[in-house]
C-alpha positions as CSV (number, residue, x, y, z in Angstrom):
1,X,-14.4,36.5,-41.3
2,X,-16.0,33.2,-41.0
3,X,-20.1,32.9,-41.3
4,X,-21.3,30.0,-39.9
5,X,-24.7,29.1,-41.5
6,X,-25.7,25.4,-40.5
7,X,-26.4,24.0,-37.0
8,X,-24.7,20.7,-38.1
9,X,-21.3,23.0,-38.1
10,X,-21.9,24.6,-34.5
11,X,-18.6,22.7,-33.3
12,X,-16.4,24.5,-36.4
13,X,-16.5,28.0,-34.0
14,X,-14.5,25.7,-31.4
15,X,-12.3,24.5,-34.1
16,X,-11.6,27.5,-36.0
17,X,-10.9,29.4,-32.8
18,X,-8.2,27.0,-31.7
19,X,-6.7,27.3,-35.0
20,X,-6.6,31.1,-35.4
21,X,-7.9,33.3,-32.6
22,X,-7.7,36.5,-34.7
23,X,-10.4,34.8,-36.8
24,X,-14.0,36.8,-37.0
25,X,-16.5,34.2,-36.4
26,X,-20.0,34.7,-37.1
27,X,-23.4,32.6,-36.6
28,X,-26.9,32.7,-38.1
29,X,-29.1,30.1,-36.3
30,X,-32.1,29.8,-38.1
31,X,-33.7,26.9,-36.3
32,X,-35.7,27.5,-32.8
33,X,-33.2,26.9,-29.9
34,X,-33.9,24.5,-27.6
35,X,-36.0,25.0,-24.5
36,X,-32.9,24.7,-21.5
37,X,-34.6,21.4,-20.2
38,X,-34.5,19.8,-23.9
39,X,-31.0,21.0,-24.2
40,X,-29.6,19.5,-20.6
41,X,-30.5,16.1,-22.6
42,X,-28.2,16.6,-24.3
43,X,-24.8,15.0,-22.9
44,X,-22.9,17.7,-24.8
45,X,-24.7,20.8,-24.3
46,X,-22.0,22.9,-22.4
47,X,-20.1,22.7,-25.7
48,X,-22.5,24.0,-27.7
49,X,-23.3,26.6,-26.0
50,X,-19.3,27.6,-25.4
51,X,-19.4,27.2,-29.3
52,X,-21.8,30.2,-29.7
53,X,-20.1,32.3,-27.5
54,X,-16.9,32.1,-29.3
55,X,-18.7,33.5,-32.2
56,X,-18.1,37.4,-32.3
57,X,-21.4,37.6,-34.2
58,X,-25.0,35.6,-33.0
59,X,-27.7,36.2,-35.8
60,X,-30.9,34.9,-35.5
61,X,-33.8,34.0,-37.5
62,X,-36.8,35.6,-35.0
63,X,-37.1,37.2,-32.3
64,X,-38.5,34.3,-30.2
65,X,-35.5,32.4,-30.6
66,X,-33.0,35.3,-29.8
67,X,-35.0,35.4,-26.5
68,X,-34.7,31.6,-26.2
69,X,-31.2,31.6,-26.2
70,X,-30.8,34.6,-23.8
71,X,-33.0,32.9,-21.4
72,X,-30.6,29.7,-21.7
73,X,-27.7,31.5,-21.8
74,X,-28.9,33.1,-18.6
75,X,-29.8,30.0,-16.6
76,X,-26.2,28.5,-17.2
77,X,-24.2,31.8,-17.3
78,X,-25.7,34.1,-15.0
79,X,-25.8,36.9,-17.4
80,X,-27.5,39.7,-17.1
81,X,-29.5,41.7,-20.5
């Protein structure tokens, strides 16, 4: 199992996965995610989101932001919680 503690090393769940998919990959975010506007600035922002969901494991630091990135994950997924 791999924990994944840093939001610089977001892209290493993408990497890791590609080089092992029997890897456990796990994620504490402990910075508040970005409003889905803010993050569609970002050129990129597809892949970082497919990098969180190729985690096993999300962790956040507050409630606020676990709701955050439901809502985001929402808007570009369709998923239903």
């Amino acid at each position: 199992m791999v924990l994944i503690n840093d939001y610089r090393l977001i892209y290493l769940s993408t990497l890791l996965t590609n080089q092992d998919s029997r890897l456990a990959l796990a994620i504490f975010y402990n910075r508040m995610f970005p409003y889905q506007e803010n993050l569609k600035l970002i050129p990129f922002y597809k892949e970082i989101l497919n990098s969180f969901l190729l985690c096993n494991i999300i962790c956040f630091s507050s409630y606020d932001t676990a709701n955050q990135f439901m809502k985001t994950m929402k808007e570009n997924y369709n998923l239903v919680y």
